[in-house]
N, C-alpha and C positions, 0 to 999 in steps of 0.2 A: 784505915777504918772509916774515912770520912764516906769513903765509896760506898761502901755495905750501906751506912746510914742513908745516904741520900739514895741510893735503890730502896729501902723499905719505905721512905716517905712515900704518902696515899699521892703528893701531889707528881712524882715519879710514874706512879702508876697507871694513873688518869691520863696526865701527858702521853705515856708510853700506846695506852689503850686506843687513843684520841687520834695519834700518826698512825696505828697499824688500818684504824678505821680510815682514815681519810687516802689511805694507802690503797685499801682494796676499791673505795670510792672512785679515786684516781683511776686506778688500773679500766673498771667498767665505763666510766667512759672515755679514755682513749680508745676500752674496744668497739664501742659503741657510734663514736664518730667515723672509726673506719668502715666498719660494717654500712653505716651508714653513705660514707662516700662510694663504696661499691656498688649499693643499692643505685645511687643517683647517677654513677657511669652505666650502668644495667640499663636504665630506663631511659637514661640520654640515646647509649647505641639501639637500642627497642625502636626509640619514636624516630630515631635517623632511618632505621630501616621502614617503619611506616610510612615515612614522609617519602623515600624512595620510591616506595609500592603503589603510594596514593600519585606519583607523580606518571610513573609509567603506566598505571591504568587510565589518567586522567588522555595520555599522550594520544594511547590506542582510541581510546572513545573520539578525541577530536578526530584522528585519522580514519576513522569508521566514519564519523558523520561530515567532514569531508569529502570521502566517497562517492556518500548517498547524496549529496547539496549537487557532487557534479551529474551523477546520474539521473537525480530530477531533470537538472538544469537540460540535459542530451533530450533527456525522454519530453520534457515541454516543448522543446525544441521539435524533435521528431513532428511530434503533435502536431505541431503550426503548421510545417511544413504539407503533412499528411492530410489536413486540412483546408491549406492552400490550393493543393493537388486535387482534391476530390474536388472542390468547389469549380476550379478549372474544367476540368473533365464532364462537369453538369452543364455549364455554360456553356459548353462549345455548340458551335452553328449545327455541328450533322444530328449530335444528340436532339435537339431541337425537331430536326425534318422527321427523325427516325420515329419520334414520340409523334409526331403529325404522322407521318404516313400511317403507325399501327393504329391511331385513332378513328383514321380514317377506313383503312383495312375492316376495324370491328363495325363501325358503323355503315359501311357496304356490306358485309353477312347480317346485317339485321335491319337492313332495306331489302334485302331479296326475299326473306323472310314476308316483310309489309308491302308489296308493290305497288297495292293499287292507286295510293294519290303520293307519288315521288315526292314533291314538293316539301310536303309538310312533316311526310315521315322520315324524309331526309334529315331534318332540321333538328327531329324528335332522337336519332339514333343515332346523330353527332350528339346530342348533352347525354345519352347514358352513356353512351363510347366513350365522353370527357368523365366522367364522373365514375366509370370502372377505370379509367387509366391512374385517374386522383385515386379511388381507394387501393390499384393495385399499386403504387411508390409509394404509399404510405405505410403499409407494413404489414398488416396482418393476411390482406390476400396476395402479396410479393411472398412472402413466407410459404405461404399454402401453394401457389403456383411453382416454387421449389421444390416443395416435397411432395405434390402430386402435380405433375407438369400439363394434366390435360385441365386440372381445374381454372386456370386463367383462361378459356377461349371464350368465344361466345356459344350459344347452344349451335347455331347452324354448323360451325367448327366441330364444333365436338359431337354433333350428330355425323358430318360427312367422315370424320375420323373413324368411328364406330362401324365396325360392318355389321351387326346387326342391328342399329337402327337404321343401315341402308337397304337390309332385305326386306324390313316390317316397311318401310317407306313404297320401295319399289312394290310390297305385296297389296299396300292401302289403296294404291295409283291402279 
């Protein structure tokens, strides 16, 4: 009988009440700390695989601008070369004569044109003959002389080219 009694005592009960609570206490967080260490393996393999992802695109971008750092370097390269070359090819002796002789060329059809005092009109159609050969390598009548080929002569040129200003000529005569 002593049992039955000490089951009905309130402080039986209280105790009994006090373990069943601290029981299911217990229980939630055992499941809560696992649950938890799941989460934090989750997130660990997560940012592993980001950190993977961030490495491998990090690789390609060097290897992309790698790339382009050599194919500057080729194409700067090119450049100099390409430059060195043209400069060459300006400088040389014949280019030289060849730019003398057509200067001279334009300024004999624009003497034959002025005959009467040789001298001084010689002297006058060497500087416009210099001074069409400077505007024609400079670029805008070099261009024009490209796309319409008779635009670079001088008029006497481009008049004996013309056959009808050689019939209106011969008809004048």
């Amino acid at each position: 009988m002593e049992l039955q009694e000490i089951l009905k005592s309130p402080f039986v009960w209280g105790l009994g009440l006090g373990l069943l609570v601290a029981g299911f206490i217990l229980k939630n967080a055992i499941t809560s700390k696992l649950q938890l260490k799941r989460e934090i393996r989750r997130i660990e393999g997560e940012m592993r695989d980001l950190q993977t992802h961030l490495n491998t695109q990090m690789k390609i971008t060097a290897t992309g601008n790698d790339t382009l750092t050599k194919q500057i370097g080729e194409l700067k390269a090119q450049n100099e070369n390409l430059r060195v070359t043209l400069a060459a090819l300006q400088n040389k002796p014949d280019k030289a004569e060849q730019r003398q002789f057509r200067i001279q060329e334009m300024a004999l059809g624009a003497m034959r044109e002025q005959a009467p005092g040789f001298a001084g009109a010689w002297e006058k159609a060497m500087r416009q003959a210099e001074t069409e050969m400077a505007s024609a390598e400079s670029g805008f009548t070099k261009l024009m002389r490209k796309v319409v080929p008779g635009l670079g002569q001088s008029p006497a040129k481009a008049a004996a080219s013309d056959p009808q200003a050689i019939e209106t000529q011969s008809e004048s005569l």
